[in-house]
C-alpha positions as CSV (number, residue, x, y, z in Angstrom):
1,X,7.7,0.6,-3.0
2,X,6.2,-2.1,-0.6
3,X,5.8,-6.1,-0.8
4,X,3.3,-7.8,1.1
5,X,1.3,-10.7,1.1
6,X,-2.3,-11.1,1.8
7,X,-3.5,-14.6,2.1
8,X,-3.0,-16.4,-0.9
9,X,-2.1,-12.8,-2.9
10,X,0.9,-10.9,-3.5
11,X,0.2,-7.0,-3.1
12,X,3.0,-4.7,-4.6
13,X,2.4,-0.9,-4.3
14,X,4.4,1.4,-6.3
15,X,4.4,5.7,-5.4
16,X,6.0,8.3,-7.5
17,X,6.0,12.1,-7.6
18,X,5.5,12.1,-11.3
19,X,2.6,14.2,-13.6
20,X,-0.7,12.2,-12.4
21,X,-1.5,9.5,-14.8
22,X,-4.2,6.9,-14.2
23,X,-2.9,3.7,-16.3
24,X,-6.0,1.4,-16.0
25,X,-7.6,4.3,-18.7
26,X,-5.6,3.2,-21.0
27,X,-7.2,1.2,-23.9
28,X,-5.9,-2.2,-24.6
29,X,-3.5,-1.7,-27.9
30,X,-4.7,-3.2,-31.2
31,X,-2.5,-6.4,-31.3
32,X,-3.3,-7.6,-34.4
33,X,-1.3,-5.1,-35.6
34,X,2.8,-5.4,-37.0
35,X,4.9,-4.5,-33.5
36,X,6.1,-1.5,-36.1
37,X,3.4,0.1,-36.0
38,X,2.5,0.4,-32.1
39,X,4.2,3.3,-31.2
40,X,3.0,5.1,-27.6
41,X,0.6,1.6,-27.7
42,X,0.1,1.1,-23.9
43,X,1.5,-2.6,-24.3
44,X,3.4,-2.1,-21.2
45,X,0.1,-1.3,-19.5
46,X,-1.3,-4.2,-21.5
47,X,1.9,-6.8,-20.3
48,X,1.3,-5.6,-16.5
49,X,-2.6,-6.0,-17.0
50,X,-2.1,-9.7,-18.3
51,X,0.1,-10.4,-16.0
52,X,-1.8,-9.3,-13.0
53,X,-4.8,-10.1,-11.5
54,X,-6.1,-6.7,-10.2
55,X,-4.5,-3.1,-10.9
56,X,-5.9,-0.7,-9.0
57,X,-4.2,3.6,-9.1
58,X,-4.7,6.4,-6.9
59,X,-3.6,10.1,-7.2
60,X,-1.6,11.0,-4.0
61,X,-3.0,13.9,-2.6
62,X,0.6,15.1,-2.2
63,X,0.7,14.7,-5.9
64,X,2.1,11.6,-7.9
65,X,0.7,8.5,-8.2
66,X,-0.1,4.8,-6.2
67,X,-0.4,1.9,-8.2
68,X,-1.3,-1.6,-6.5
69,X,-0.8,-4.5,-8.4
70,X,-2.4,-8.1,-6.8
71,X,-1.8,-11.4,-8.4
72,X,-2.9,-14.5,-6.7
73,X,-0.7,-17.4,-6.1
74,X,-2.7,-20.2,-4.8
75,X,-2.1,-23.0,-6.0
76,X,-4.8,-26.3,-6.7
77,X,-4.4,-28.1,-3.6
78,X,-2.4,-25.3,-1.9
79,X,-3.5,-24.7,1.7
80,X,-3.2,-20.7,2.5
């Protein structure tokens, strides 16, 4: 895992040596439905997706996967 900050963004990138599996294909879950019923829903995906503002994955050559997540923190007024 790595931190960094670019500008007025917050980059964190995440590796693993897990199966490959590319998150952002992952449809958005129907949430009008009862919690009961989600299952395997994605709303994790969904939670990470609202919370950031970009999500970006990558298959590691070696194999695994790289997920980047970038949420902006400037601020009205805020000088970078």
């Amino acid at each position: 895992m790595s931190v960094g900050r670019s500008g007025a963004a917050i980059e964190v990138t995440l590796r693993d040596a897990a199966a490959q599996f590319d998150p952002t294909t992952v449809p958005t879950p129907e949430l009008g439905a009862p919690p009961t019923g989600w299952g395997r829903s994605g709303m994790g995906i969904h939670l990470l997706r609202s919370m950031m503002d970009e999500v970006h994955h990558r298959a590691r050559p070696e194999g695994g996967n790289e997920l980047r997540l970038i949420r902006d923190i400037h601020r009205p007024g805020e000088e970078d």
